[in-house]
mmCIF file of the N, C-alpha and C atoms, coordinates in Angstrom:
data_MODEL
# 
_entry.id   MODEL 
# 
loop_
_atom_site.group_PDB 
_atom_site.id 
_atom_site.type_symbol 
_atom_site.label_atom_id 
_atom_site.label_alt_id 
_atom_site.label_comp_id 
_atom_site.label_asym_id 
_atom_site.label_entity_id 
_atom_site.label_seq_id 
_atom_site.pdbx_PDB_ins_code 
_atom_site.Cartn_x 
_atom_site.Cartn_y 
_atom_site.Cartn_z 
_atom_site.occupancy 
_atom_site.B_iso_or_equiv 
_atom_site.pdbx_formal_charge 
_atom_site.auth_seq_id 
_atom_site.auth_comp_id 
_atom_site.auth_asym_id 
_atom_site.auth_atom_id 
_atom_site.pdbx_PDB_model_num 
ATOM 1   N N  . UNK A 1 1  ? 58.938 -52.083 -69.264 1.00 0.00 ? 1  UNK A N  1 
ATOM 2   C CA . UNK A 1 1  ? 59.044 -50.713 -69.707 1.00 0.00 ? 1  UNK A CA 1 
ATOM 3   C C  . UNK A 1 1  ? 59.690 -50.715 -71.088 1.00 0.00 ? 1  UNK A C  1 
ATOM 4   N N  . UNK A 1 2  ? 58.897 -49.986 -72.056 1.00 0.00 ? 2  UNK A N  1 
ATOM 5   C CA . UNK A 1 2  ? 59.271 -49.592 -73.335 1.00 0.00 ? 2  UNK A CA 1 
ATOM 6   C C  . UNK A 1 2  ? 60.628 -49.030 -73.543 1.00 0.00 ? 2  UNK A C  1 
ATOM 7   N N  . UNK A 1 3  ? 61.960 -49.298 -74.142 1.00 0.00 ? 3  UNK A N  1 
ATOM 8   C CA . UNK A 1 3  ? 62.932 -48.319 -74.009 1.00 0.00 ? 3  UNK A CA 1 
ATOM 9   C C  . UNK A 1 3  ? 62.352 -47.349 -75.258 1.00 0.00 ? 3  UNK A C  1 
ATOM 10  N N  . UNK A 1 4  ? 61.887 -47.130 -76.288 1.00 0.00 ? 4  UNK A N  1 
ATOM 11  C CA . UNK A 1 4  ? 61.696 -46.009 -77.037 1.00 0.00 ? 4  UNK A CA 1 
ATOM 12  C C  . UNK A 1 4  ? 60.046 -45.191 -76.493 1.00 0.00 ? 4  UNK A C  1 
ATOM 13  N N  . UNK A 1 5  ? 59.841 -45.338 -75.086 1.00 0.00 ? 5  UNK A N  1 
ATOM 14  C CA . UNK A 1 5  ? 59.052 -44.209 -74.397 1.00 0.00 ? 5  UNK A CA 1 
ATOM 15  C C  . UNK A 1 5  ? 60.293 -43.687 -74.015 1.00 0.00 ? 5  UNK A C  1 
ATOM 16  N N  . UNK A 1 6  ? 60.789 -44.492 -73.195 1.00 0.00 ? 6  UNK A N  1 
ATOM 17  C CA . UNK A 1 6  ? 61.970 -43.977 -72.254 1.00 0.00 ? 6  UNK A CA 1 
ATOM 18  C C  . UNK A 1 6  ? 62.370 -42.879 -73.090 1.00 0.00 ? 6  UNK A C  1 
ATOM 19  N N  . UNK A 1 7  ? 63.102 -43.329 -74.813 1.00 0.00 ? 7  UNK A N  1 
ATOM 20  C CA . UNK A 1 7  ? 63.818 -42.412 -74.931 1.00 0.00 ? 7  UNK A CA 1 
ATOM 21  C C  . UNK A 1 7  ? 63.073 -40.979 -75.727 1.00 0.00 ? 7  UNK A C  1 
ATOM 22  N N  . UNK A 1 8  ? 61.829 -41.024 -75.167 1.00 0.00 ? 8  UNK A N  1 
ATOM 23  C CA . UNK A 1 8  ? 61.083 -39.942 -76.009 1.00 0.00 ? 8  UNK A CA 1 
ATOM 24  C C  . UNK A 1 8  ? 61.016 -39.404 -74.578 1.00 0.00 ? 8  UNK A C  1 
ATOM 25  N N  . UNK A 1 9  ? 60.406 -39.631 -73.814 1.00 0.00 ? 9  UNK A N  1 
ATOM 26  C CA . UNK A 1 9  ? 60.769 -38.903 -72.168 1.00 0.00 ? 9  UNK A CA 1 
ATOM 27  C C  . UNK A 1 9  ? 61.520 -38.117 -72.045 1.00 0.00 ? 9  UNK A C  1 
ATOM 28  N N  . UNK A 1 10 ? 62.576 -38.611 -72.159 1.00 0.00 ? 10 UNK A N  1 
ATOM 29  C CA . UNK A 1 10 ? 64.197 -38.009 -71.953 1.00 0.00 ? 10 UNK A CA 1 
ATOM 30  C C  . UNK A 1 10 ? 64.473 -36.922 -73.221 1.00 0.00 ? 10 UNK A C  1 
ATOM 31  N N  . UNK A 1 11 ? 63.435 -36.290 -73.412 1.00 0.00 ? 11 UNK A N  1 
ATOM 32  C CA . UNK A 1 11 ? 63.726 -35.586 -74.570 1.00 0.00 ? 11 UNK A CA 1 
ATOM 33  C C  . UNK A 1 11 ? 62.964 -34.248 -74.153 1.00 0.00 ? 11 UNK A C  1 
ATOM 34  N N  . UNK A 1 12 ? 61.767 -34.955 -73.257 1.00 0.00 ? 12 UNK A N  1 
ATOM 35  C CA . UNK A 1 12 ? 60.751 -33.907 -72.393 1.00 0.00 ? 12 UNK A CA 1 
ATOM 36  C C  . UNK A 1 12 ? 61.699 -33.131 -70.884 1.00 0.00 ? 12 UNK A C  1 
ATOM 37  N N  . UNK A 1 13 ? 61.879 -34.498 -70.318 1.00 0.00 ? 13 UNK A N  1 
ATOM 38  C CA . UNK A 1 13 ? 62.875 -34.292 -69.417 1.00 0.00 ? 13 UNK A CA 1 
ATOM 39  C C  . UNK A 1 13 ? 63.986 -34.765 -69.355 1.00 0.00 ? 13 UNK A C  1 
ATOM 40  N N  . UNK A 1 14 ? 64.819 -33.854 -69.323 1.00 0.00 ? 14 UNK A N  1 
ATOM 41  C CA . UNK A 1 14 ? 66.091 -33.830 -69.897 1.00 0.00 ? 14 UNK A CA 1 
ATOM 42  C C  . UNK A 1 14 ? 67.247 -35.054 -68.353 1.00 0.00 ? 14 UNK A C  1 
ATOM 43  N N  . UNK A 1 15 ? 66.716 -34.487 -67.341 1.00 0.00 ? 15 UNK A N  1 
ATOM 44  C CA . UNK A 1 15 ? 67.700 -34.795 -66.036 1.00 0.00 ? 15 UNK A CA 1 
ATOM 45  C C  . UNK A 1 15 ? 66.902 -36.154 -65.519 1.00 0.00 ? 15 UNK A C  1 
ATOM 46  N N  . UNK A 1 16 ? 67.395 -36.884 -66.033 1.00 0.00 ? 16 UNK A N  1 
ATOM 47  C CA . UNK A 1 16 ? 67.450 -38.636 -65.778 1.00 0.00 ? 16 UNK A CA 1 
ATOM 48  C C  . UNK A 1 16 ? 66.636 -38.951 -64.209 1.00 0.00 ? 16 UNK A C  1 
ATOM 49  N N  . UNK A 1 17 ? 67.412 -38.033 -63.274 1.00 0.00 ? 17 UNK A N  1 
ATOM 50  C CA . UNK A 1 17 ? 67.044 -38.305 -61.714 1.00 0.00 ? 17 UNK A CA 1 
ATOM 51  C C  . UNK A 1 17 ? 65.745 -37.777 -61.604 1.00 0.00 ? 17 UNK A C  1 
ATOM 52  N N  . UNK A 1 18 ? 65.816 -36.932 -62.559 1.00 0.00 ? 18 UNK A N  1 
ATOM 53  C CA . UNK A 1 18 ? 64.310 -36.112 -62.699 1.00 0.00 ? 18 UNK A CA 1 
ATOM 54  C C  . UNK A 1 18 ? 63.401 -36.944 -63.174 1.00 0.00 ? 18 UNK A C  1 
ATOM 55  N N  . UNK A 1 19 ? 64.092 -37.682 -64.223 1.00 0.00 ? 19 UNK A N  1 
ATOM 56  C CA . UNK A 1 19 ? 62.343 -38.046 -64.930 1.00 0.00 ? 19 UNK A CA 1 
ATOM 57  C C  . UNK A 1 19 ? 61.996 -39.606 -64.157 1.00 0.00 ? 19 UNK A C  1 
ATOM 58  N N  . UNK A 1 20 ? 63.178 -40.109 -63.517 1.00 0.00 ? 20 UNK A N  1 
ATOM 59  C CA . UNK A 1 20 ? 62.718 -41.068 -62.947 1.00 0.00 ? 20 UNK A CA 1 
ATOM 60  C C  . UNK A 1 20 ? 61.961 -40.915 -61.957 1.00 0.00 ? 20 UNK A C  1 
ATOM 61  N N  . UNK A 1 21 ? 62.194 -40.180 -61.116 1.00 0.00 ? 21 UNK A N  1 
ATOM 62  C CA . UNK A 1 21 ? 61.105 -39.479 -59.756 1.00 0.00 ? 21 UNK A CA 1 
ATOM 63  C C  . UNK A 1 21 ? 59.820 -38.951 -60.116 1.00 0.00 ? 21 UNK A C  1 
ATOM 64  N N  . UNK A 1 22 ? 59.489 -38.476 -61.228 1.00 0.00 ? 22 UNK A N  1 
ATOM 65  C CA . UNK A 1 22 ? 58.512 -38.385 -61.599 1.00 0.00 ? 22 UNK A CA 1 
ATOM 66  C C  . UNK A 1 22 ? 57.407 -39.932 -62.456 1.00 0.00 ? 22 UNK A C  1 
ATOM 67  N N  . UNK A 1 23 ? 58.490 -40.219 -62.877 1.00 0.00 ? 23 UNK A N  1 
ATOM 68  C CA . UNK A 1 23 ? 57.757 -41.645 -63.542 1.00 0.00 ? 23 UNK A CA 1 
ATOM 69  C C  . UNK A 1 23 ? 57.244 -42.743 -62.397 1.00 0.00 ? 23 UNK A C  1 
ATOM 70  N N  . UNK A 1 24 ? 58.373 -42.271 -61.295 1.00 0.00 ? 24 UNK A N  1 
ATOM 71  C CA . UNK A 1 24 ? 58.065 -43.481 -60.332 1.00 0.00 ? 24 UNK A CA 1 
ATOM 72  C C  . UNK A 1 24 ? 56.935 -42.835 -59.288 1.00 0.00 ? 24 UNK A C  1 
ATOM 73  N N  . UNK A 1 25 ? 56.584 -41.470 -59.024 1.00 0.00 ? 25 UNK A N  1 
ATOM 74  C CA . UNK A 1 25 ? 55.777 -40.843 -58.635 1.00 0.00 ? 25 UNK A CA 1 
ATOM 75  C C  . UNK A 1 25 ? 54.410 -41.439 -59.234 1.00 0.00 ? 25 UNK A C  1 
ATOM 76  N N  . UNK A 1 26 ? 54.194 -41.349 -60.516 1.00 0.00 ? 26 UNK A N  1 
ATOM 77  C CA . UNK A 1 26 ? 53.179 -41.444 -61.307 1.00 0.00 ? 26 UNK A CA 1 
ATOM 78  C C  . UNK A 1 26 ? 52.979 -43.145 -61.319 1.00 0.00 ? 26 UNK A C  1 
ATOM 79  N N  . UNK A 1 27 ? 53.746 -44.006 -61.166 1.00 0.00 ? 27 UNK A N  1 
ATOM 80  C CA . UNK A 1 27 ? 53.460 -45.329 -60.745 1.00 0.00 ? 27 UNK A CA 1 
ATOM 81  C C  . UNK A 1 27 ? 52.689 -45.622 -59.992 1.00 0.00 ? 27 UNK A C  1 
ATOM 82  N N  . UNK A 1 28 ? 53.627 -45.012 -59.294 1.00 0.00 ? 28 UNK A N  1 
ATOM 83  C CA . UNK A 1 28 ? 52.973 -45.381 -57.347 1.00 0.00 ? 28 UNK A CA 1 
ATOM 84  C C  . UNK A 1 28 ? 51.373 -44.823 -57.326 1.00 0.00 ? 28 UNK A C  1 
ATOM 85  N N  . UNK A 1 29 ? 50.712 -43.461 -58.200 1.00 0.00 ? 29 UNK A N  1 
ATOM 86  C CA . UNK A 1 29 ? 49.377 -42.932 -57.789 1.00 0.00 ? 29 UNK A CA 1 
ATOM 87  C C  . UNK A 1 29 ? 48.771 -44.215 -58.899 1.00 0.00 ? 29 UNK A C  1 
ATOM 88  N N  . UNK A 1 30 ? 49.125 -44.551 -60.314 1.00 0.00 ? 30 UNK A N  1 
ATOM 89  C CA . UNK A 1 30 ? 48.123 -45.725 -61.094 1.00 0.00 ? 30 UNK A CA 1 
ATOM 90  C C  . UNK A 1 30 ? 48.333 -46.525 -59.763 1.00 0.00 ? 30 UNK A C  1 
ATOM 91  N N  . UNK A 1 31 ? 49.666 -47.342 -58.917 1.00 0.00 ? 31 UNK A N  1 
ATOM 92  C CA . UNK A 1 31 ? 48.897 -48.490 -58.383 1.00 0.00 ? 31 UNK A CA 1 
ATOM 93  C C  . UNK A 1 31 ? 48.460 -48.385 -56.935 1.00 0.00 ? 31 UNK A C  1 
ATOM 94  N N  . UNK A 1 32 ? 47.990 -47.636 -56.570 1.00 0.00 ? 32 UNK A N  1 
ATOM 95  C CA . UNK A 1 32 ? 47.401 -47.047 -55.465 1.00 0.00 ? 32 UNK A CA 1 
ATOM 96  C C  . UNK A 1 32 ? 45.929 -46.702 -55.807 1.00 0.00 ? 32 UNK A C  1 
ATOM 97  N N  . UNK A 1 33 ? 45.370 -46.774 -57.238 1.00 0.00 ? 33 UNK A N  1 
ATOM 98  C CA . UNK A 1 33 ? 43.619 -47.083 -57.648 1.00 0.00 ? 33 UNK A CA 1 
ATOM 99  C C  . UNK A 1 33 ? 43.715 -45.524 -58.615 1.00 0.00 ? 33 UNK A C  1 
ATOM 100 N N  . UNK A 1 34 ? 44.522 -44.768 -58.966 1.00 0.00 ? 34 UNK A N  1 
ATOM 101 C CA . UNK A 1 34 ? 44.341 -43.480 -59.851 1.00 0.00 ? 34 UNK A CA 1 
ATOM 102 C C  . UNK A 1 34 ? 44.358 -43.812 -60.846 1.00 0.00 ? 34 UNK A C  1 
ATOM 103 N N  . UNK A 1 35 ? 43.240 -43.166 -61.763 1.00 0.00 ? 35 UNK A N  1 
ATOM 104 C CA . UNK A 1 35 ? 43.138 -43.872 -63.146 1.00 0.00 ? 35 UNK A CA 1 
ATOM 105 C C  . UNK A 1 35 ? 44.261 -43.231 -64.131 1.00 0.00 ? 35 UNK A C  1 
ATOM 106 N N  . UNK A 1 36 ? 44.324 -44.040 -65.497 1.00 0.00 ? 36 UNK A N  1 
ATOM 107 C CA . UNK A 1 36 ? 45.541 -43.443 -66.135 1.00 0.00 ? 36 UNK A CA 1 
ATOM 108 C C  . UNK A 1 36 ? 44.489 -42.143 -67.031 1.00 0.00 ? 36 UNK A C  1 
ATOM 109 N N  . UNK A 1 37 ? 45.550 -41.013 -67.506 1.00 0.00 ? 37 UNK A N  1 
ATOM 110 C CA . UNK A 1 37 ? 44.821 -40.052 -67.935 1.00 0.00 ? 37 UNK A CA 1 
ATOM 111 C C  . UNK A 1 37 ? 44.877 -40.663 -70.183 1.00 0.00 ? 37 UNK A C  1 
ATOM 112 N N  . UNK A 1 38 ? 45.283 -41.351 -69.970 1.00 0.00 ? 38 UNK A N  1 
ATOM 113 C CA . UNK A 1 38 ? 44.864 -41.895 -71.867 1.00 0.00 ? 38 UNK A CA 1 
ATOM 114 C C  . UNK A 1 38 ? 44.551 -42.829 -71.869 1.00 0.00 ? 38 UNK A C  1 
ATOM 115 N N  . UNK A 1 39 ? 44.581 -43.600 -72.666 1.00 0.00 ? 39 UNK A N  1 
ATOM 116 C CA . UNK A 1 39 ? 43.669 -45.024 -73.047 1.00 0.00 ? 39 UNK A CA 1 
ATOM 117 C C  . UNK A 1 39 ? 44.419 -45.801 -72.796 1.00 0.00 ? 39 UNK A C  1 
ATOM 118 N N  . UNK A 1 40 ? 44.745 -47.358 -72.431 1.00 0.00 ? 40 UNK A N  1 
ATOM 119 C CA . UNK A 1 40 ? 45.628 -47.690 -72.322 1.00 0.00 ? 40 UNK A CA 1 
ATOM 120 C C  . UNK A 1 40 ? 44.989 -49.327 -72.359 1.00 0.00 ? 40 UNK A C  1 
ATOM 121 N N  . UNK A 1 41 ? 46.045 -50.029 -72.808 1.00 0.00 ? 41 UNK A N  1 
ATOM 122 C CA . UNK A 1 41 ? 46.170 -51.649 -73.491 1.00 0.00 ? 41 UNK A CA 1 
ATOM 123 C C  . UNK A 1 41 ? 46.228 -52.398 -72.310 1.00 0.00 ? 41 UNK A C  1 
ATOM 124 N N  . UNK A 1 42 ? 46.270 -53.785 -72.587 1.00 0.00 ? 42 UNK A N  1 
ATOM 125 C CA . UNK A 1 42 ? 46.424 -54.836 -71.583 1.00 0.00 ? 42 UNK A CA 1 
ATOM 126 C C  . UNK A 1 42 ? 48.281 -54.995 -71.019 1.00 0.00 ? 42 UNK A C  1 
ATOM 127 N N  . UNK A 1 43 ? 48.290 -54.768 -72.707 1.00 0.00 ? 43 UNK A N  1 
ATOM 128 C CA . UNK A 1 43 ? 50.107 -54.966 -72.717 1.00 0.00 ? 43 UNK A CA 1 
ATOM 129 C C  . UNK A 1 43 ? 50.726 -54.304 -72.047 1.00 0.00 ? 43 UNK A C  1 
ATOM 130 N N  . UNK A 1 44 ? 50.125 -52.951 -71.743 1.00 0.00 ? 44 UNK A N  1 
ATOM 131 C CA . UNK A 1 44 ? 51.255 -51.664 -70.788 1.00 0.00 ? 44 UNK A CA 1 
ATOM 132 C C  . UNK A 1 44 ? 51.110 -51.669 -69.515 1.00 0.00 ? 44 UNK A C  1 
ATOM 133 N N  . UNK A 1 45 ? 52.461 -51.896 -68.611 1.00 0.00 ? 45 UNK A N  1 
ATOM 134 C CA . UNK A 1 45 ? 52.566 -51.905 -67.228 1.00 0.00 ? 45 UNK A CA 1 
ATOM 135 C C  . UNK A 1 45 ? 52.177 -50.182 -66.847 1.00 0.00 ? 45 UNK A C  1 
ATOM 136 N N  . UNK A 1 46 ? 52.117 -50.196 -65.827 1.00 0.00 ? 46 UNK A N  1 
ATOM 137 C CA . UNK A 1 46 ? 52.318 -49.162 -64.777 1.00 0.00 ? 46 UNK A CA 1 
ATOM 138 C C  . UNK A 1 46 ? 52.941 -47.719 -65.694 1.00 0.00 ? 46 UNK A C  1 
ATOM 139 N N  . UNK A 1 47 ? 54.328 -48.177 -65.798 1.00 0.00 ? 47 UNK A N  1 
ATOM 140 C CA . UNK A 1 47 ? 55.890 -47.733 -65.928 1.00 0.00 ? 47 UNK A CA 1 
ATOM 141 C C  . UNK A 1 47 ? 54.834 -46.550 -67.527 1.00 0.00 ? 47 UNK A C  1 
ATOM 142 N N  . UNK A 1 48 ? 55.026 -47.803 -68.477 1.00 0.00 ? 48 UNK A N  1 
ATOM 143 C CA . UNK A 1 48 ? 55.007 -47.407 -69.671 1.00 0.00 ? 48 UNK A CA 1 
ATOM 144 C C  . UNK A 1 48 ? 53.419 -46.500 -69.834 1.00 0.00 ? 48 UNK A C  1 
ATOM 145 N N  . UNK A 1 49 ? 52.605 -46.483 -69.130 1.00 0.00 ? 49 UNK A N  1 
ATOM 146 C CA . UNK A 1 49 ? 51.281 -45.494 -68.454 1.00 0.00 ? 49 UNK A CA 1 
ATOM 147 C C  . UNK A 1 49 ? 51.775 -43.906 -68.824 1.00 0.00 ? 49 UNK A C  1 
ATOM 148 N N  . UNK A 1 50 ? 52.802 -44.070 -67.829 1.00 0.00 ? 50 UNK A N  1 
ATOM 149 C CA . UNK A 1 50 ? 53.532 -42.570 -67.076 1.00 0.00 ? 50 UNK A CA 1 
ATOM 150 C C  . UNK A 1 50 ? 54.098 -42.338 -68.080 1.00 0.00 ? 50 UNK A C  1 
ATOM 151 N N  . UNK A 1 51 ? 55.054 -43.430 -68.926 1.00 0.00 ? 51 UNK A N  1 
ATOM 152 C CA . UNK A 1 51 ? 55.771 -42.086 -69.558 1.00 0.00 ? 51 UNK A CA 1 
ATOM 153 C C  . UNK A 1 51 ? 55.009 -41.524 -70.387 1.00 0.00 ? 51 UNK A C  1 
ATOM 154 N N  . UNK A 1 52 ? 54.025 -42.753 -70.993 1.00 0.00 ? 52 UNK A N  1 
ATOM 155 C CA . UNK A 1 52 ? 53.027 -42.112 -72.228 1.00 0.00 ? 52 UNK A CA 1 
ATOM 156 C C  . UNK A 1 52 ? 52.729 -40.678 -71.952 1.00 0.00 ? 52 UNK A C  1 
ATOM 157 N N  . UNK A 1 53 ? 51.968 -40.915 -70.716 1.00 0.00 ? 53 UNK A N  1 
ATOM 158 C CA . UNK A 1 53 ? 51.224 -39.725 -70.279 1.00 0.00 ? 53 UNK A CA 1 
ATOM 159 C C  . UNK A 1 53 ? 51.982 -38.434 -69.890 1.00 0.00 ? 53 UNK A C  1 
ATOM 160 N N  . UNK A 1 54 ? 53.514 -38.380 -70.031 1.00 0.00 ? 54 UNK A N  1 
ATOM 161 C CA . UNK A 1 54 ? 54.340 -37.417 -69.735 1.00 0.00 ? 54 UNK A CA 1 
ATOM 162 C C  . UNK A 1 54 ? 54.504 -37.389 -70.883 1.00 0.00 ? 54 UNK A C  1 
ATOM 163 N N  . UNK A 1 55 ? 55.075 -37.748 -72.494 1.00 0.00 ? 55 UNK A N  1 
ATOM 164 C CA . UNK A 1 55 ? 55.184 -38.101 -73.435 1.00 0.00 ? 55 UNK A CA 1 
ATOM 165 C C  . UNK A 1 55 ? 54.104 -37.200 -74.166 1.00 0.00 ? 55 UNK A C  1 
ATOM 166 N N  . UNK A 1 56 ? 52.960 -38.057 -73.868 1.00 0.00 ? 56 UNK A N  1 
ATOM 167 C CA . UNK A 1 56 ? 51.899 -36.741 -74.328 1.00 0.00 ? 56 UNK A CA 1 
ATOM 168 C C  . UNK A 1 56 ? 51.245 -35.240 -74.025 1.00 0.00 ? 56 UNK A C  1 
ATOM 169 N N  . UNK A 1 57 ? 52.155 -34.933 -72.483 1.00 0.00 ? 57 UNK A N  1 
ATOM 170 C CA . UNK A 1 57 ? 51.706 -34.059 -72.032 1.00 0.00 ? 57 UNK A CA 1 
ATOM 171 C C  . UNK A 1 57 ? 50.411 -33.621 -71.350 1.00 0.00 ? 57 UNK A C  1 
ATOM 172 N N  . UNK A 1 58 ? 50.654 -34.591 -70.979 1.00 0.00 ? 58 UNK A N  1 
ATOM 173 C CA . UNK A 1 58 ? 48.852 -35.236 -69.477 1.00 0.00 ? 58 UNK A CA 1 
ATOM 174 C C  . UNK A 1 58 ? 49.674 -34.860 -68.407 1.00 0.00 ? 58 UNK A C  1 
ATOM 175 N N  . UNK A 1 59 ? 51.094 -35.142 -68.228 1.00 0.00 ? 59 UNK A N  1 
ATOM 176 C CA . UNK A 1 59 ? 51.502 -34.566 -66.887 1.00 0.00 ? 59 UNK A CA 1 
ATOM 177 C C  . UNK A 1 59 ? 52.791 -34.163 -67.113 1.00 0.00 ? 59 UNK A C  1 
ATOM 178 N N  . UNK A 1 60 ? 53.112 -33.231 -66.248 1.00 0.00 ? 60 UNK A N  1 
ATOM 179 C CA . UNK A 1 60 ? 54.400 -32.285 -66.082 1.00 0.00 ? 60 UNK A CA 1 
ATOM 180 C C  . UNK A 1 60 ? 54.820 -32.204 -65.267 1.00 0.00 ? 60 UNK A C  1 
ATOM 181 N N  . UNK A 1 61 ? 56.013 -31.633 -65.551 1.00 0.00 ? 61 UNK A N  1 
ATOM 182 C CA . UNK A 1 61 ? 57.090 -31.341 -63.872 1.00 0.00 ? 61 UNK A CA 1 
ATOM 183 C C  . UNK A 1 61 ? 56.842 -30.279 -63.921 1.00 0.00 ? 61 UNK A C  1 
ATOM 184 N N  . UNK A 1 62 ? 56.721 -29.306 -62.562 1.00 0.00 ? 62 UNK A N  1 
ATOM 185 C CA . UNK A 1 62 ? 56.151 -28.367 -62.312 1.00 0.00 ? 62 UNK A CA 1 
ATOM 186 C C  . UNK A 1 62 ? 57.138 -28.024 -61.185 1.00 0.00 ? 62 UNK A C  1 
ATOM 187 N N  . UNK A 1 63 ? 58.006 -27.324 -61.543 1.00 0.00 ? 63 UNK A N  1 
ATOM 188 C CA . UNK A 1 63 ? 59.042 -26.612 -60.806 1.00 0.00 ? 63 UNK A CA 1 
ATOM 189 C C  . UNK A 1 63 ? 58.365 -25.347 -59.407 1.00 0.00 ? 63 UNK A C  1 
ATOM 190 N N  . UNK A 1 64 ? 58.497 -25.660 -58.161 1.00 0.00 ? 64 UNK A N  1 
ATOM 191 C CA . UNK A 1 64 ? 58.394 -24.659 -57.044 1.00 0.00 ? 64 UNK A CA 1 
ATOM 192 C C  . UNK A 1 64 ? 59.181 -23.647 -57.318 1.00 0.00 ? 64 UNK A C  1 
ATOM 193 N N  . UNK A 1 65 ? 58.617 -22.361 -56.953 1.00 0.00 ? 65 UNK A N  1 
ATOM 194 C CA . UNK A 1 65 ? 59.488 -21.599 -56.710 1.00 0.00 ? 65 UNK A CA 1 
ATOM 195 C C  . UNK A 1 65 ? 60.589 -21.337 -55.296 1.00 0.00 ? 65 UNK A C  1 
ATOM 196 N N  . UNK A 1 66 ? 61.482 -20.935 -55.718 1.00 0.00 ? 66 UNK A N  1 
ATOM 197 C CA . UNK A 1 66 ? 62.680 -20.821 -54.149 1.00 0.00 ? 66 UNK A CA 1 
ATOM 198 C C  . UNK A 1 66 ? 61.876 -19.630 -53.351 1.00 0.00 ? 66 UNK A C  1 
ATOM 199 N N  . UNK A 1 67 ? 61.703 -20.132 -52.147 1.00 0.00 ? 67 UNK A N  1 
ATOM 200 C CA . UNK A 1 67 ? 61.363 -18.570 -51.377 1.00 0.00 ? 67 UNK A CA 1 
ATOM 201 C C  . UNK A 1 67 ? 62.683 -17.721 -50.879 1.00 0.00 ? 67 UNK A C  1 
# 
């Protein structure tokens, strides 16, 4: 994992516990056969996929509402 995705992430999402649950969310669907939503190199794991793609705004946290 890239630390300067990391620290462009953390700029999208601010709460650490947050963006890791989401990054590790988005792991788990690339290695489970989901394709990545940008282009992506030989060089980039899993990890560095997600943040891109949170990074670029391919995916979001999407807050529930409280009932």
């Amino acid at each position: 994992m890239k630390s300067h995705l990391v620290d462009k992430a953390a700029t999208i999402v601010t709460d650490p516990l947050v963006l890791v649950n989401l990054v590790s969310q988005r792991v788990r669907q690339l290695n489970s056969g989901r394709s990545p939503l940008i282009p992506t190199r030989p060089s980039m794991g899993a990890a560095d996929i997600a943040l891109t793609e949170l990074i670029e705004g391919k995916i979001r946290l999407v807050e529930k509402p409280v009932p």
